[in-house]
C-alpha positions in Angstrom: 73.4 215.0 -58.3 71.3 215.3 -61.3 69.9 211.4 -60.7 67.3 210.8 -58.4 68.4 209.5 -55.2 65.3 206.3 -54.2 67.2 204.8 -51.3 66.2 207.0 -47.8 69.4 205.4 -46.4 72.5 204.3 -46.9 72.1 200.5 -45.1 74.3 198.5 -46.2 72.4 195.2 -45.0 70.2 195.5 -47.9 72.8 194.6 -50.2 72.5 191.3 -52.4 74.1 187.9 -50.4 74.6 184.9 -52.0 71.9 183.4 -50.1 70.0 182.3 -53.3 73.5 181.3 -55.3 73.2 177.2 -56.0 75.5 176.5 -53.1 73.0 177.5 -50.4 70.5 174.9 -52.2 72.4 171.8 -52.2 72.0 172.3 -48.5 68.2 171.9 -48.1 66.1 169.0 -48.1 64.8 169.4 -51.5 68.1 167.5 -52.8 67.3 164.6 -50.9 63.4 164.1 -51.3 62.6 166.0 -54.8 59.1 166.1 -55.2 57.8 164.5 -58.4 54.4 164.2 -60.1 53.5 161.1 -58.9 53.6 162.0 -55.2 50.6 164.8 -55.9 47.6 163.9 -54.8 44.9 166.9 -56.0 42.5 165.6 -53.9 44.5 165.9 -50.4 45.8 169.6 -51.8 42.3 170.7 -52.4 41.6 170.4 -49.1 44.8 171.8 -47.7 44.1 174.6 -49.1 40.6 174.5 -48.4 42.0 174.0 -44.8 44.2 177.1 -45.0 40.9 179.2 -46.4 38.7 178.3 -43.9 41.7 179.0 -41.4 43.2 182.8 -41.8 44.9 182.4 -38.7 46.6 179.6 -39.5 47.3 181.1 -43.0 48.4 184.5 -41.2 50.9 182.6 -38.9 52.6 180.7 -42.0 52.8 183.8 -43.9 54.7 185.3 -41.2 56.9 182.6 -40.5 57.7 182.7 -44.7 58.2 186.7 -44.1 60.8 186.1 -41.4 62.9 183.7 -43.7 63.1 186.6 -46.4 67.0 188.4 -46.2 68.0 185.4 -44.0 71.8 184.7 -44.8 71.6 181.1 -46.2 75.2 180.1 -44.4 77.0 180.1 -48.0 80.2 182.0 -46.8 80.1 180.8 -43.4 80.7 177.0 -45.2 83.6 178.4 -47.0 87.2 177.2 -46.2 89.2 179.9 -44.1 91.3 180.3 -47.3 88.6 181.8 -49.4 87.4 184.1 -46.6 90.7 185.9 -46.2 90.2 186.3 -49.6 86.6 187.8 -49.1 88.2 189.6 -46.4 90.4 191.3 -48.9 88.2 192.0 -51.6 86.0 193.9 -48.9 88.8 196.2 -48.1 89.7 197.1 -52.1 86.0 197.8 -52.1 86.3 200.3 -49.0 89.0 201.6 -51.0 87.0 202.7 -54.3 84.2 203.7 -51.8 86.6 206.1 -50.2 87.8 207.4 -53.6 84.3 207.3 -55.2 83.4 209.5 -51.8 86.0 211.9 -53.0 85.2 212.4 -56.5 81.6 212.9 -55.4 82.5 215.8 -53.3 85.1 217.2 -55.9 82.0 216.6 -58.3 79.8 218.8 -56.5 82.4 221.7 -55.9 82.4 221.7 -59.5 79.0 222.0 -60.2 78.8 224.9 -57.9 82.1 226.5 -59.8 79.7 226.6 -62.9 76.6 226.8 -61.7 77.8 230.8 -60.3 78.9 231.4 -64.4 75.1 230.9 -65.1 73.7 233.0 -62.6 74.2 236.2 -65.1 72.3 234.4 -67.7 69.4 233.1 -65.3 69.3 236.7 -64.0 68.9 238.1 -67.7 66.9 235.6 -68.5 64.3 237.1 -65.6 64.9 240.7 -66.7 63.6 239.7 -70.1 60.8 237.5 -69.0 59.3 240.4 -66.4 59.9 242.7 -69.9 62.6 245.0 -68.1 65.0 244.8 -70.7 64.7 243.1 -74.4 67.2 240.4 -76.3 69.5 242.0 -78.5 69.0 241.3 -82.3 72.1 239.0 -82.3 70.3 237.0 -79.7 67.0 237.2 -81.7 68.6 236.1 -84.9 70.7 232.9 -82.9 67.2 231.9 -81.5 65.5 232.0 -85.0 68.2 229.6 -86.3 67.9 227.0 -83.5 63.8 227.4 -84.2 64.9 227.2 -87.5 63.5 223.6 -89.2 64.5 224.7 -92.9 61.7 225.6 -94.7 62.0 228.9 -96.1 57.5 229.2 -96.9 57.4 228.5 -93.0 59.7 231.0 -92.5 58.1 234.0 -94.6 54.6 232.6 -92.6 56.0 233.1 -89.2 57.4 236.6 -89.9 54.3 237.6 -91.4 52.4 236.4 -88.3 54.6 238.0 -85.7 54.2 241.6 -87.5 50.5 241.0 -87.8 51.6 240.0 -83.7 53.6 242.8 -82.9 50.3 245.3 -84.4 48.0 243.6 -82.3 50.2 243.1 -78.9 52.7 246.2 -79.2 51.6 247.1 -75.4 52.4 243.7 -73.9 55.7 243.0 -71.5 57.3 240.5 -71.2 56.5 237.3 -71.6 53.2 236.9 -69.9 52.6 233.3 -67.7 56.0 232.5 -68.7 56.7 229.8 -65.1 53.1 229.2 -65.1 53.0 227.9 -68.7 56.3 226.1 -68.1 55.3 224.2 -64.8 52.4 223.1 -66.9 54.2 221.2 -69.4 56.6 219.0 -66.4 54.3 216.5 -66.1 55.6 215.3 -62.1 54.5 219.1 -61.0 51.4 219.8 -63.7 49.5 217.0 -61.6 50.3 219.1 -58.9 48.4 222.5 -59.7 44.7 222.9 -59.5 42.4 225.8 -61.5 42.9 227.7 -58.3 46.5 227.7 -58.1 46.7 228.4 -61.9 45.2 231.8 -60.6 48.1 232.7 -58.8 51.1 231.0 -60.5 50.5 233.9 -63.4 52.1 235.7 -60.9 55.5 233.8 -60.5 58.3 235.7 -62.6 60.8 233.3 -61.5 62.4 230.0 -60.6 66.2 230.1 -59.3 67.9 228.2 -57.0 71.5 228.2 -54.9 73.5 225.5 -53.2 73.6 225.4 -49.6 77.2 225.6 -47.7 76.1 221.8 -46.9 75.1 219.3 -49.0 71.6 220.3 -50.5 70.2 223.2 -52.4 67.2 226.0 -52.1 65.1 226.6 -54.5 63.4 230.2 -54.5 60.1 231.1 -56.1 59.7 234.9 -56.3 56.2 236.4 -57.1 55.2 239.7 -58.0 52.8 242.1 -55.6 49.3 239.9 -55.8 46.2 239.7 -53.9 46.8 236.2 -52.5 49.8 236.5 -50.1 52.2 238.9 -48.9 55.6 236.8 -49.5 57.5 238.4 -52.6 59.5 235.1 -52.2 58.6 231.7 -51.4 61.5 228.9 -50.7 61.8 225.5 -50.3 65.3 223.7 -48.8 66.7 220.0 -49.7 68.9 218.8 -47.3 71.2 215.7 -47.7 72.6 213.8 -45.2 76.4 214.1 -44.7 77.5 210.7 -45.6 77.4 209.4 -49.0 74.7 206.6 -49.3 75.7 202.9 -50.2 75.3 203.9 -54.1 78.3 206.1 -53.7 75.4 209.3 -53.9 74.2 211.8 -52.0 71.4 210.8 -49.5 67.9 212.5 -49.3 67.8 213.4 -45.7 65.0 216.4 -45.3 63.3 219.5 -46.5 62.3 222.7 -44.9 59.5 224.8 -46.3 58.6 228.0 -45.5 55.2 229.9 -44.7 52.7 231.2 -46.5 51.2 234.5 -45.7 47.4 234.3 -47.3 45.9 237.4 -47.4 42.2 235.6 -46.7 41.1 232.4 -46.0 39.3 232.7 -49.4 43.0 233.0 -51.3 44.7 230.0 -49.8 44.0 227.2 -52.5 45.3 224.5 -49.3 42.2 224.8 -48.1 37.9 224.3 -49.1 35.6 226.6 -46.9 32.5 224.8 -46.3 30.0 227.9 -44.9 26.3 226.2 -43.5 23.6 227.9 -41.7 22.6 226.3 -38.5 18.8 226.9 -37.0 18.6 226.2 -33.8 15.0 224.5 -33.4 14.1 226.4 -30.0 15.6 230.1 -30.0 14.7 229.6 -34.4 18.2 231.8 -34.6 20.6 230.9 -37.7 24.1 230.8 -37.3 26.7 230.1 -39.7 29.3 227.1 -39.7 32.5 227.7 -41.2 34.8 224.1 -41.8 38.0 224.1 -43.1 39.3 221.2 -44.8 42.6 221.0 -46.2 43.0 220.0 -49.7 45.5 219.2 -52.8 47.0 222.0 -54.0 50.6 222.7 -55.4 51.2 225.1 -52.6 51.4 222.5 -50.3 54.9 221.9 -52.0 55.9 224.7 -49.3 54.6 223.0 -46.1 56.8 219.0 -47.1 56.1 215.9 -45.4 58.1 215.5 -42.3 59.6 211.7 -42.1 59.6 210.0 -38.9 62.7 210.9 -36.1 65.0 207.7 -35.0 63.3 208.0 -31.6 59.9 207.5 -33.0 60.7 204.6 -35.2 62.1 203.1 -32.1 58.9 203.6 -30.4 57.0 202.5 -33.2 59.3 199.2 -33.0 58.8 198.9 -29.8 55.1 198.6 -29.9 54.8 196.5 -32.8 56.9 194.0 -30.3 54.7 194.1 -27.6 51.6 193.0 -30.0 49.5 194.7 -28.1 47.5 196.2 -31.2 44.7 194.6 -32.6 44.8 193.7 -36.2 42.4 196.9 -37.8 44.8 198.8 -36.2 48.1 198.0 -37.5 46.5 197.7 -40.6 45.8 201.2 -41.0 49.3 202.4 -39.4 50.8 200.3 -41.7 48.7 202.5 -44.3 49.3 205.9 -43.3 53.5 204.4 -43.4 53.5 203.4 -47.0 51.1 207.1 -47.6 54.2 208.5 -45.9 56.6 207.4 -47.8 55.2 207.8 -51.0 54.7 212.0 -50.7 58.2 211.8 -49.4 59.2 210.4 -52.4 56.9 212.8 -54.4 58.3 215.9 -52.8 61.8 214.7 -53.5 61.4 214.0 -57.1 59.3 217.8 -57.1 62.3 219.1 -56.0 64.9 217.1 -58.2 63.0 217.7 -61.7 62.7 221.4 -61.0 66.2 221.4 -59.7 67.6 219.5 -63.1 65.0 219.6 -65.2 62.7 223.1 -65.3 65.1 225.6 -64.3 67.7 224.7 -66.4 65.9 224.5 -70.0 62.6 226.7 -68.7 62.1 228.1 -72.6 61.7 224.9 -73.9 59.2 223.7 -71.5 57.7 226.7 -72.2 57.9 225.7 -75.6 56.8 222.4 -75.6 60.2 221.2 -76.9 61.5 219.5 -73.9 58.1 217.5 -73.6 59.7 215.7 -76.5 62.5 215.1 -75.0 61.3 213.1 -71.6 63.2 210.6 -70.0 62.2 207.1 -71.7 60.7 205.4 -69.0 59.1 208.9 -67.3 55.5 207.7 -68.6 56.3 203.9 -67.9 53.4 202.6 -65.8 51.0 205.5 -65.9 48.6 203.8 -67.9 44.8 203.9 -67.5 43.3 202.6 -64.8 46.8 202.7 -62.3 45.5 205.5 -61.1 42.2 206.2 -59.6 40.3 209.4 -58.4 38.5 208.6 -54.8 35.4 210.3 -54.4 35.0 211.7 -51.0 31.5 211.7 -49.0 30.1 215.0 -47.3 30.5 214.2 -43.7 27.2 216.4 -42.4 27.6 216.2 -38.2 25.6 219.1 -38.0 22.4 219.3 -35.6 19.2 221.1 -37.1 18.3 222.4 -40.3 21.6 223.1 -43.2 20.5 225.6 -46.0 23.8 224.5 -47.5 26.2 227.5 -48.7 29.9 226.1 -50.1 32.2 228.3 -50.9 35.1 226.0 -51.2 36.0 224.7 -54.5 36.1 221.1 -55.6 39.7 219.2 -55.3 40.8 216.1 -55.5 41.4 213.9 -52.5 43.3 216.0 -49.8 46.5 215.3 -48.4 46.9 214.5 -45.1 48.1 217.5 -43.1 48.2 221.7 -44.0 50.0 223.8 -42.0 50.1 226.5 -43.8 48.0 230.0 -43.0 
């Protein structure tokens, strides 16, 4: 459970074949005639592919006859003498075996989390009390978390406790721990990409992160807030379900979330959306009137309103249509677009959900800290270097008739996300 789960199903076709094993090749044509240096003639291939530039067409329809070759089965065990299949044969059923078993343990594996996972609910829930500054550590619990800050040196040490009197003179009034989640959501890199100035605003609020296991496979996690100006919802939840068949991987299979919805006290406190306010003159009657757009935009609270992947019956249609090739080009271009857009925020509201999950909730002090930051996974900055990313700057789209004495009141995000349903 604590591994991110990439595959969306459990398909078993996508395993590897032995298509590309050296068997399948002594079958093609290449044994016979293998091309060697003296049968290249540059001259005839510059203009082949010349030809094939001038042609997209032609290039387009051998690309897709190259793209229907790719997963073919290359015939390898189909060659094989009835003997060795029977052996195949049986291999495949000592396989279903350890699936079966590996099923087992995964379930018996979960049951067991739960067991524990209901021995640290005490010490999440004191945890909170502490953080909110309803109750205070006792001094054992003090001195036990000045040895684990501990680094050795005693100069450092005498510092510190001279600081936090000078601390405690200054800041004897303050509770708690103030911006405790904020602070903490900050320093998870996955979820600090997620919040905006505006949503910083209200995350000072948030004087908690818990989450329970669902009587199915998947969990909830619960974000509760104290009384604020920007909604009336105490609590706000968000629900992972998995499907109920283990995936190929012998893992539990990303199937769907739920969120919930937002109460926004104003239009002007939901951070999902910019207000764009113009005054419109009509150019006979010389009345003003004022034009209020809504546009949705990026904003961690969107977390709570989760991409919905496709149903079965949609895909079909979706199949279906892409049969008929009735669509012109521009078109399935873009669908094929707004697919891959899809499926890259589902996988970004998974892996939300997962690091909070595993990651925040668990050791929350230390990324309040700053001390888990040092201990990331290895690869979790692989391929985020400069230029990977890039910020699209969006155009003012200005349909309006007559004369704009342009009031914005929406503040500047970065490129929106495709749907907000929240109010």
């Amino acid at each position: 459970m604590s591994e991110p789960i990439k595959s969306k199903n459990g398909d078993i076709s996508k395993a590897p074949t032995p298509q590309n094993t050296p068997a399948s090749v002594t079958n093609s044509y290449l044994k016979s005639q293998p091309p060697t240096v003296s049968t290249i003639d540059e001259v005839n291939e510059d203009k082949v592919g010349q030809t094939l530039a001038n042609n997209p067409l032609l290039l387009s329809m051998m690309q897709g006859k190259l793209n229907d070759l790719v997963g073919k089965n290359s015939g390898y065990v189909a060659g094989l003498p009835q003997a060795v299949k029977n052996r195949i044969f049986g291999l495949k059923s000592l396989q279903q075996k350890q699936m079966k078993l590996e099923a087992e343990f995964q379930k018996e594996l979960l049951e067991l989390e739960k067991r524990y996972f209901k021995k640290y609910e005490p010490l999440y829930a004191q945890r909170k009390e502490i953080i909110v500054g309803s109750i205070e550590p006792t001094e054992e619990e003090i001195e036990e978390g000045k040895a684990l800050d501990n680094d050795g040196d005693e100069d450092d040490e005498e510092e510190e406790e001279n600081e936090e009197e000078e601390t405690e003179k200054e800041e004897s009034d303050e509770k708690g721990v103030p911006s405790f989640w904020l602070t903490s959501l900050e320093n998870l890199s996955t979820v600090s990409e997620t919040i905006t100035d505006r949503d910083s605003e209200i995350l000072q609020h948030l004087i908690d992160v818990r989450m329970e296991y669902l009587t199915t496979p998947g969990f909830k996690l619960i974000f509760e807030f104290e009384k604020n100006q920007f909604f009336s919802n105490q609590i706000l939840t968000k629900t992972y379900h998995y499907q109920a068949e283990l995936g190929y991987s012998g893992d539990f299979v990303y199937d769907h979330a739920d969120g919930c919805e937002i109460e926004w006290t104003s239009k002007e406190n939901n951070p999902t959306i910019n207000i764009e306010r113009r005054k419109q003159r009509n150019k006979t009657t010389k009345q003003t009137r004022t034009i209020e757009k809504l546009t949705p935009t990026e904003s961690f609270f969107n977390f709570f309103d989760p991409p919905k992947p496709p149903k079965p019956d949609e895909e079909e249609e979706e199949e279906d249509k892409e049969n008929e090739g009735d669509k012109k080009q521009g078109e399935d271009d873009d669908e094929e677009e707004d697919d891959e857009d899809l499926e890259a925020r589902l996988e970004l509201d998974y892996q939300l959900g997962e690091e909070i999950k595993d990651r925040l909730i668990p050791r929350a002090v230390d990324w309040f800290t700053g001390d888990a930051v040092d201990f990331a996974y290895p690869n979790e900055f692989e391929g985020e270097g400069e230029g990977e990313y890039s910020d699209e700057e969006g155009e003012d789209d200005d349909d309006d008739e007559g004369d704009d004495d342009g009031d914005d009141d929406g503040a500047g995000q970065k490129q929106p996300p495709q749907e907000c349903k929240q109010q």
